[in-house]
N, C-alpha and C positions, 0 to 999 in steps of 0.2 A: 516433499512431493518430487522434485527435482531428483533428488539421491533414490528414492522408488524405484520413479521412471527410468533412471541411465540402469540401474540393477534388471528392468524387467523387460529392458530395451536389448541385454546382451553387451552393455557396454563394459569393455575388459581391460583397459588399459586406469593405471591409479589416478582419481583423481583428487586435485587437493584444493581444501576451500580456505581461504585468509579472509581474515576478520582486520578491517581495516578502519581503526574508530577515527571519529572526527571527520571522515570522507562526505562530501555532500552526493547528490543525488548523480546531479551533473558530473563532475569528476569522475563518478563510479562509470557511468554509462561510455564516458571517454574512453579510458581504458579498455574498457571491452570491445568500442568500436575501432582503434586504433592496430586491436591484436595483442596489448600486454594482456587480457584474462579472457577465457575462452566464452564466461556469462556473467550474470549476476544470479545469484540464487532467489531473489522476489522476481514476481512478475513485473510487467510494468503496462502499462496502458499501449493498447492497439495507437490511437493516433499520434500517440508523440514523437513516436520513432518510425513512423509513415512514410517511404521512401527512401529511408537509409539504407544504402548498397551493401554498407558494410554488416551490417545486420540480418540475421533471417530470423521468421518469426515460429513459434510456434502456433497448435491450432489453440481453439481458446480455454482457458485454464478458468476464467470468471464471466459472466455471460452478464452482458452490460444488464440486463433488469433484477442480475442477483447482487450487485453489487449496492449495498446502503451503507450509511454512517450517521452517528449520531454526533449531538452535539455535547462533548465533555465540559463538566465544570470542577474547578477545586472544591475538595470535601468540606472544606471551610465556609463555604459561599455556595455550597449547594439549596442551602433557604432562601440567599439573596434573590437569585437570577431565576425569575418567573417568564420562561418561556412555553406558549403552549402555540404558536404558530409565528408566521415567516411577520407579520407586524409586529411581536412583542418582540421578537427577535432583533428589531433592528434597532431595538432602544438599549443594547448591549453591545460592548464590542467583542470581538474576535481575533485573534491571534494568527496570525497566517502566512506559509512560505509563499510568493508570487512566483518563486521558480516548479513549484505542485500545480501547473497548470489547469487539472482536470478539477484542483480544489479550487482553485481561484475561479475560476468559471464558473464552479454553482456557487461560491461568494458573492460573486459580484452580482450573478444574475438573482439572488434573493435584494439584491440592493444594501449588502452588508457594511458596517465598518469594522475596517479590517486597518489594525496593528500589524505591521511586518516583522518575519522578523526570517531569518538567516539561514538555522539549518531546525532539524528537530530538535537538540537541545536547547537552543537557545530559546526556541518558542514554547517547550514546555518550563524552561526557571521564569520568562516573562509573566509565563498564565500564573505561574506559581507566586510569582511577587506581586502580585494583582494589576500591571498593566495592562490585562485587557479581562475577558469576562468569562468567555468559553472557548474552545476550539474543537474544530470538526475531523472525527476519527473513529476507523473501527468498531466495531461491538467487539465486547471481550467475553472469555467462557467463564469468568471469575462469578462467584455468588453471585454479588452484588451488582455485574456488571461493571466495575469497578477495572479505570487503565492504571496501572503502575508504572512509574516511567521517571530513572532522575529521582528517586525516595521520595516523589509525590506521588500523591493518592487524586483521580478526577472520578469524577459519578458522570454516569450519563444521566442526561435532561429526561424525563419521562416522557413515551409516547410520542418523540420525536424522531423521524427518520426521513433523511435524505438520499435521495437516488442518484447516481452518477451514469450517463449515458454514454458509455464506454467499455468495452469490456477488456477484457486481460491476458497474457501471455507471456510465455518466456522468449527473451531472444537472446541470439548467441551470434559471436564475432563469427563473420564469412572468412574474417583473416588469420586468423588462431592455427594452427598447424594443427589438423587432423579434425577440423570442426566439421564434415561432412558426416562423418563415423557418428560424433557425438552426437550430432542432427536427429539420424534417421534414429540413433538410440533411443534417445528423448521424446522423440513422437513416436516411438511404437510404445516405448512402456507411458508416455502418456492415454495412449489409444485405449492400452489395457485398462489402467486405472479410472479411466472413464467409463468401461464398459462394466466395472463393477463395483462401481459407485465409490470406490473408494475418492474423488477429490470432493463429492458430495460431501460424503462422510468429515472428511479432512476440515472443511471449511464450517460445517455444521457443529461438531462437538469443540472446534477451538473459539465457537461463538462468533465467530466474522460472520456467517448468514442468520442475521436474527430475523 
């Protein structure tokens, strides 16, 4: 959506995206607020970066009551873990980054217990080894509903869905040499794409709005 947008926005200048593994969340956001990268290419949540100077935001790309997630379990233990609401739920435990704030807040407020653990990989070989029971993510467009991640297989819990009361956005470094350009780019071919369903669309057939 980001590469869309800067194409329908007029943005003419090359731009180039690095894949930087092992980066946590935090690190990534550094960077772009400091001015070594001009964005991130995921959204990220409207309040986390609520007042950051160095930051501008865009308009909203996820609309806090589209935003759900289910709760994944390993293919293995998908019979074990009998969850059909927020009580059976808490007689399992859950796998969880505390640095995911917007995740730990509807964790905490189910009254969860939650195993920590570090970055995304490490929390899905945890779920994978069986220190904890489920973890909360995503809908996928896959048949079965089915996350891939790290040569594990997770099933989602059936008829389970959680709401996050936040919505979403891209932001980009104020400090970046030439991030004005990229700005107004980015919100016009966002503008567009909204007005023709396309992030609808986007977020709909890759199964994230179930």
């Amino acid at each position: 959506l980001l590469q869309q947008a800067l194409y329908l926005g007029g943005y003419k200048k090359k731009v180039r995206f690095d894949t930087i593994h092992g980066l946590t969340y935090k690190r990534a956001m550094t960077l772009v607020k400091s001015g070594h990268y001009m964005a991130l290419c995921n959204s990220d949540w409207f309040h986390r970066e609520m007042g950051a100077v160095e930051l501008w935001r865009s308009s909203t790309l996820i609309p806090a009551e589209k935003f759900v997630a289910g709760f994944f379990v390993p293919e293995a233990k998908a019979h074990e873990v009998k969850i059909t609401d927020i009580e059976s739920a808490r007689r399992y435990k859950v796998v969880c980054n505390p640095e995911w704030k917007p995740d730990q807040m509807v964790i905490d407020g189910m009254g969860l217990d939650c195993v920590q653990a570090r970055d995304w990989k490490t929390l899905v070989q945890m779920l994978k080894k069986g220190r904890g029971d489920f973890m909360l993510a995503p809908f996928q467009s896959t048949s079965d509903g089915a996350l891939e991640a790290f040569d594990a297989h997770f099933l989602p819990v059936p008829n389970i869905k959680v709401q996050f009361n936040d919505a979403r956005a891209f932001f980009v470094s104020t400090l970046y040499p030439d991030n004005l350009a990229f700005r107004e780019a980015l919100q016009k071919g966002l503008d567009i794409l909204s007005a023709n369903g396309s992030i609808e669309r986007a977020y709909t057939e890759s199964g994230f709005y179930n």
